[in-house]
N, C-alpha and C positions, 0 to 999 in steps of 0.2 A: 504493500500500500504506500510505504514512504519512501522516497528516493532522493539522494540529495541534490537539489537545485530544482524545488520543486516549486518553487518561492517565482521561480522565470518565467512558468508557462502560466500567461497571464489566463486565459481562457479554463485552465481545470483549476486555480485558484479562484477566478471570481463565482463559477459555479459553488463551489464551497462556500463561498458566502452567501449567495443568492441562498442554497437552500439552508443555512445558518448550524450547518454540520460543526458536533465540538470535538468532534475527531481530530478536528486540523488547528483546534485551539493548540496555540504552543510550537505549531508545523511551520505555518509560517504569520503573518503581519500586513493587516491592510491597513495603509495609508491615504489618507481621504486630502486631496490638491485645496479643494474647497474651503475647507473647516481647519486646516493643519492641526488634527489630531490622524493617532493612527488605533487602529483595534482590533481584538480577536477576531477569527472566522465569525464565530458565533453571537457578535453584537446582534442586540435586539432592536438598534435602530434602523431607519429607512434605509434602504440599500443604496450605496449610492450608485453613478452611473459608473459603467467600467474607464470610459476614457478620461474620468477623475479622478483615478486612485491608482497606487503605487503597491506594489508587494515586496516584505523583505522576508530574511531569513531568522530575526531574531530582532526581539525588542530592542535593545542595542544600539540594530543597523536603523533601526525606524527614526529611534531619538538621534540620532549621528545625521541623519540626512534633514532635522528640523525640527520634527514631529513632537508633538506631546501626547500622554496616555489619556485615551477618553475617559470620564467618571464616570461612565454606565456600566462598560465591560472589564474594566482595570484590566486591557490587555498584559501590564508585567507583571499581574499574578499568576499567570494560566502555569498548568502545568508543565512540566520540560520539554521541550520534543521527545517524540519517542524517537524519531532517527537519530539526535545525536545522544541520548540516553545509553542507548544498546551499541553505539556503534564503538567498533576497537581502533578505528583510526587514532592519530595522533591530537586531529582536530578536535576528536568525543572526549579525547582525554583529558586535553589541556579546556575542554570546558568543567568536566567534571572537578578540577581543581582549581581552576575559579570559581566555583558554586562553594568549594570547599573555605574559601579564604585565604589561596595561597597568596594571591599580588598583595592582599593589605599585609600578611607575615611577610615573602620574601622577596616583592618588586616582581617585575617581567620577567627578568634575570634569573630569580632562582624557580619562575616556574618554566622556562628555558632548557634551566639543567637540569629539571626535575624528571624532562620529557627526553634530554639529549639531542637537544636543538639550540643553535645561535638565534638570539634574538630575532634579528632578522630574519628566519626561517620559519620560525613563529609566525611572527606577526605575519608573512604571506599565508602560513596555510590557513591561520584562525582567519585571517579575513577573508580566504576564500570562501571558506565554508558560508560563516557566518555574518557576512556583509559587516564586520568591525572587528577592530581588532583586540586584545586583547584587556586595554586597559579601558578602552567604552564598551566591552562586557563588564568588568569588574563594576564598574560606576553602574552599568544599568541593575546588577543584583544589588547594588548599596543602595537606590532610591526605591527596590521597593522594598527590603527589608526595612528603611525607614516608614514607608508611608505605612506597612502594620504595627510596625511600634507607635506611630502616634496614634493611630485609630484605634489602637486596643490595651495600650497601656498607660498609665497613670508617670513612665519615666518623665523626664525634666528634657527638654527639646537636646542641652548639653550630654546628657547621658547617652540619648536615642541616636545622635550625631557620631559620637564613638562606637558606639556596641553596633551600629551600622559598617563601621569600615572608615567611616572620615576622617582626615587627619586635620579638620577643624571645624568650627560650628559658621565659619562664614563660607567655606565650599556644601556644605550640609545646607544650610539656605537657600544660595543658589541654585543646584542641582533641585531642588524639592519642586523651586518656581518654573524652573526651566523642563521639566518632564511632565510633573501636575497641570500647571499653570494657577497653583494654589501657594498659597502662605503654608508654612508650617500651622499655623495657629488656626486656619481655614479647613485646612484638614483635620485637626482632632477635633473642630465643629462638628462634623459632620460624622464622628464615630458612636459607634453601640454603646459595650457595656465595658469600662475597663478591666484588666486584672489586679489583684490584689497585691497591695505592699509586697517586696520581696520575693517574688514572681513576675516572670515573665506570660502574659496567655496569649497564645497567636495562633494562629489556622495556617495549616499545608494543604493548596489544592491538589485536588486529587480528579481525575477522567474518572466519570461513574459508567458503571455498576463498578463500587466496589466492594468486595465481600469479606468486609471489619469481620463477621462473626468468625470465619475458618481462619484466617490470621490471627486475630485470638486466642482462640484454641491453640493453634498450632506453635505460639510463642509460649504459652500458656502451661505445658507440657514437657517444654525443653526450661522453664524458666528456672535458671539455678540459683539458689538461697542467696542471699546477700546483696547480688547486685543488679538482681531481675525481682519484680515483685508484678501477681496480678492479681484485678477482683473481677471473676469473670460475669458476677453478677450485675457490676454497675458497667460491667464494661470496658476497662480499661487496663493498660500495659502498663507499665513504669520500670527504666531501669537508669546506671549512673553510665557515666560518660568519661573516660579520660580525654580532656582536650587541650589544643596547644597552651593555656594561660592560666588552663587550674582545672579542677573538677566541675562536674555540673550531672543532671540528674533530669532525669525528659519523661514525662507523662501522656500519653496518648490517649485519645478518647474513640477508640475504635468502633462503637455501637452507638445507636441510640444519636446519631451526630447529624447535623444539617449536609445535605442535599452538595456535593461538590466540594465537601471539608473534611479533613480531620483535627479536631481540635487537640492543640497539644499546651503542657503548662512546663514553662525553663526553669530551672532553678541551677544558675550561675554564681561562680567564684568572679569569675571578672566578665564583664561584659560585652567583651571582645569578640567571645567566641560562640557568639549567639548564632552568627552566621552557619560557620562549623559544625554547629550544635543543629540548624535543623536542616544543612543539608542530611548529615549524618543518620538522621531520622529521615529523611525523602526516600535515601535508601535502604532503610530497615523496611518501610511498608510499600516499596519498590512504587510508590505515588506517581514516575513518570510514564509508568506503562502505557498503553494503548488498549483496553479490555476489549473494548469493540473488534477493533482488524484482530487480535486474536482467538478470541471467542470464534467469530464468522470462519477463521480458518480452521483452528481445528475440530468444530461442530461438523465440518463437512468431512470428518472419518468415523464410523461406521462405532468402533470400539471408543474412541472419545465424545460422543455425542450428545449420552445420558447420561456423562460426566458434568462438560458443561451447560449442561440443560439445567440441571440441579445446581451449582455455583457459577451462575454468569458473574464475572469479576473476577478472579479466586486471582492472587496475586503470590508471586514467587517472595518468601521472605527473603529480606537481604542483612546486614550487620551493619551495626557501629563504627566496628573496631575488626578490623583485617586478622591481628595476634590473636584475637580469641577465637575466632571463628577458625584457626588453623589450629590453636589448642583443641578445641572442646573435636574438634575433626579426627584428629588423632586419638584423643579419648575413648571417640567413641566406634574406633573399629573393632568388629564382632563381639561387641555387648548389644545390651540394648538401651532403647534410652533415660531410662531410670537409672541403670547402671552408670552411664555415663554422666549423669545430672549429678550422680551422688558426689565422682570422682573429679569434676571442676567446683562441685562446692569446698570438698576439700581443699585443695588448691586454694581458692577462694578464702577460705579462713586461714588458711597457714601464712599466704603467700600475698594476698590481696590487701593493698592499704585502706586504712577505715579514713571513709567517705567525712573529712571534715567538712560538712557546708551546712549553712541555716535552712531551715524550709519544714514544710508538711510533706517527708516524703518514707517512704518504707524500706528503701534500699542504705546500707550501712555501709558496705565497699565498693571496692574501682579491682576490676581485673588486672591479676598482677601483670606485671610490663614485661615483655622478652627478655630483656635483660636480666631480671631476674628470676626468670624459670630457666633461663641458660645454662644459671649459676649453679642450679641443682643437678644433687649428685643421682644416676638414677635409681640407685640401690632404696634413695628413702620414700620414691612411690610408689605408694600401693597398687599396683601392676604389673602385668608380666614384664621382662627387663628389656626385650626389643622393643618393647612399643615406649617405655620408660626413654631409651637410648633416640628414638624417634623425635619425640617430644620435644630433648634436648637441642637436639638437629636441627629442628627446624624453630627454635625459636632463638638459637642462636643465627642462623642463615636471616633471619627478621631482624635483629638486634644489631648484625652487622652490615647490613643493607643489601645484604646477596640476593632477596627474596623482598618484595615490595609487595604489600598487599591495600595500597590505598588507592586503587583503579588508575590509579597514574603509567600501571606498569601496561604492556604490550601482553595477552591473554597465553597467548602460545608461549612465547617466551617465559611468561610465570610459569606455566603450566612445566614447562620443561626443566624448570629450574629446584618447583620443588621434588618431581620425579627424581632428580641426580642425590636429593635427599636418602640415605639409609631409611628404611622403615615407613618410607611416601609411597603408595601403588598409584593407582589409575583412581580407584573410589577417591581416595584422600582428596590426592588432586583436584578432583574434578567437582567432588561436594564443596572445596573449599573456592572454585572458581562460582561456581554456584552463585555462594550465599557473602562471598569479600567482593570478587571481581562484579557482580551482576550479567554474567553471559546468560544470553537468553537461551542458545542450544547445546544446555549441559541434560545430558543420561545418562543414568547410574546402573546398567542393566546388569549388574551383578549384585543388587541390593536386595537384600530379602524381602524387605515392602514390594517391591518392584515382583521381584519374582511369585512372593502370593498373590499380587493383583492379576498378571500373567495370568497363571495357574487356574483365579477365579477366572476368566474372559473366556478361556482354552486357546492360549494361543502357546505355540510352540520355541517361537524365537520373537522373543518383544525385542531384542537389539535390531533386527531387521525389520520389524516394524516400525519403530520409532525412527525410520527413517524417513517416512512419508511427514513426520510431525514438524520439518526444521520449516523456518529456521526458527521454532518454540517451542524445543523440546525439551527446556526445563519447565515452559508451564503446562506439559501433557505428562510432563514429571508427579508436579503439585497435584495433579487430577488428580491419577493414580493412588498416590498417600491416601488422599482425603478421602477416596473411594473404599477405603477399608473400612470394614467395620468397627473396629477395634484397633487403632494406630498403637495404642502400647502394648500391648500383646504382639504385633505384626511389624509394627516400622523398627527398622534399628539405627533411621537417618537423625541424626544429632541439629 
């Protein structure tokens, strides 16, 4: 469905407006010659005419060519593209790491050699892609991360202006008027309901149908003592956060939530890393997918059909933190996942720093850091000594930079890197590109969930099938699981 430069062909973009599709919210940006504002596909005002409007590639490229965000549709909130979400190029990369907060921590430069590219090199590809280049993406996630701090919280305009990314409250001005065409103080006119003292409350859009209930569940189950906590009855996840400026601790309201949101509440050490903090969470509840182009593709196979028929939405979960999702992956080879939950909580209490931060929250530590499960000897884990020896391995290769798991890195290349790993197979690998990297066509066809689901269907070879399922066959993965009757009894996926 999404192909990049789709932003060119004037004619199947202005269809996508005309019929107010929000499939392509996020895809690409109409700009309206008239009115100099620009807006989602799916604005619900009057269409305009085609030989009046402009299409970009990204909110960014819209404001770079003049444009201001309409207040109807707040096209800079929409969700991410899914092209460059999923995509492993260089370009998907080096956005995902400015979504992350790299340019306000380490300038163009160190998100350059983050990628193994001259600046200069950069800045052509990211502006190929994305009609702008590096540092007016940055600026366009810093304006809107401002405009929901002032619409939804009670911070001081100084506060909102930093924990946005600015490196002052008179470029924080500026930028607000020149994107809005509003005041700062016009804008929080115009908000709901604030959040409370010493909290953060803000909404991550989300492309609906999304199916909060089996995400739920399914974090709900893997969630290990200390630094995962749920209440499946009000609905909601919470767990703590290492990030670059201090700890922080993220609450999600996965149920019971408005139409196009998931409500989440921060509770930060410095307010820096609020950015960080919810891309971080965009990729736990994998919020940039596409349910729609997915769903309609794999609906149309035969053994996935009464799958997605029953969870339209079902979303691939994704992680935090890259270290732990390679930990708890290790852990959890041929146990199951109780088994596994028990043996990171341990970890977790021996090895886990306690969670110093103010707030109403239930989680008490921070997964411990690679470096210091490096340090351990494997003789003193409770587990057999090769998987012990594994562990070590690869959270040393993390600790020393051999092994990059903040989607920065190149998928194959990871992939290869942890295989060279002692005690990494193909599962390891490929659960851990899963649920760190976000690759949308990972199968696990050697998993016992997998192979009971098989077994129920009557199918013979699900690896050869699951090849009609790319390129999203981690979410005919997710099916699968959730089609068990019984996932703790049956899945042994961590």
């Amino acid at each position: 469905m999404y192909r990049t430069g789709m932003y060119q062909d004037s004619e199947a973009c202005y269809r996508a407006v005309k019929s107010r599709d929000r499939r392509f919210d996020g895809v690409f940006y109409t700009a309206v010659r008239t009115t100099g504002i620009y807006c989602r596909p799916s604005c619900p005002a009057v269409t305009p005419k085609l030989e009046n409007v402009t299409f970009h590639p990204s909110a960014a490229a819209a404001q770079q060519a003049g444009y201001r965000a309409c207040k109807r549709c707040l096209p800079d909130a929409t969700p991410g593209s899914p092209e460059w979400d999923i995509a492993a190029d260089a370009a998907g990369r080096a956005m995902r790491l400015i979504a992350d907060g790299t340019i306000e921590r380490e300038g163009v430069e160190g998100l350059a050699g983050r990628l193994g590219y001259s600046v200069r090199q950069l800045n052509r590809v990211v502006t190929g892609t994305f009609g702008a280049g590096p540092l007016a993406l940055a600026r366009a996630r810093r304006s809107q991360t401002a405009r929901v701090l002032i619409e939804t919280t009670e911070l001081s305009f100084a506060d909102i202006a930093f924990a946005s990314g600015f490196s002052s409250i008179r470029q924080f001005n500026d930028t607000v008027r020149e994107v809005y065409a509003s005041t700062p103080s016009e804008l929080r006119g115009r908000r709901g309901s604030a959040s409370a003292s010493g909290t953060i409350g803000t909404r991550i859009g989300v492309r609906e149908p999304f199916e909060g209930q089996e995400l739920l569940g399914y974090l709900a189950l893997r969630a290990v003592s200390g630094i995962e906590a749920v209440d499946l009855d009000a609905g909601w996840y919470e767990r703590s956060l290492s990030l670059p400026h201090g700890p922080g601790v993220v609450r999600v309201q996965l149920t019971a939530r408005p139409v196009g949101y998931v409500p989440a509440r921060l509770s930060l050490a410095d307010a820096r890393d609020l950015a960080p903090a919810l891309e971080r969470t965009r990729r736990l509840l994998d919020a940039d997918a596409d349910p729609v182009a997915i769903d309609e593709e794999l609906a149309g196979d035969r053994l996935l059909a009464p799958l997605v028929r029953a969870r339209p939405g079902l979303r691939v979960p994704g992680h935090v933190d890259g270290v732990e999702v390679a930990v708890r992956a290790v852990l959890g080879q041929q146990v199951s996942v109780v088994g596994a939950r028990t043996l990171a909580a341990r970890l977790v209490a021996t090895y886990g720093e306690p969670l110093e931060l103010a707030g109403d929250h239930r989680v008490t530590r921070l997964f411990p850091e690679a470096g210091v499960l490096a340090g351990i000897d494997p003789e003193e884990i409770a587990m057999p000594r090769a998987r012990g020896r594994a562990l070590v391995a690869v959270t040393g290769a993390l600790a020393d930079g051999t092994v990059a798991l903040d989607r920065s890195a190149d998928r194959a290349g990871t992939r290869a890197a942890l295989l060279a790993l002692p005690g990494i197979g193909p599962w390891t690998a490929d659960y851990i590109a899963l649920r760190a990297l976000g690759d949308p066509d990972i199968f696990l066809p050697g998993d016992l969930g997998v192979r009971h689901a098989a077994a129920r269907h009557g199918i013979d070879d699900i690896e050869a099938c699951s090849e009609r399922w790319r390129p999203w066959r981690s979410y005919a993965l997710i099916h699968l699981w959730s089609g068990l009757t019984d996932p703790q009894r049956e899945g042994v996926i961590q």
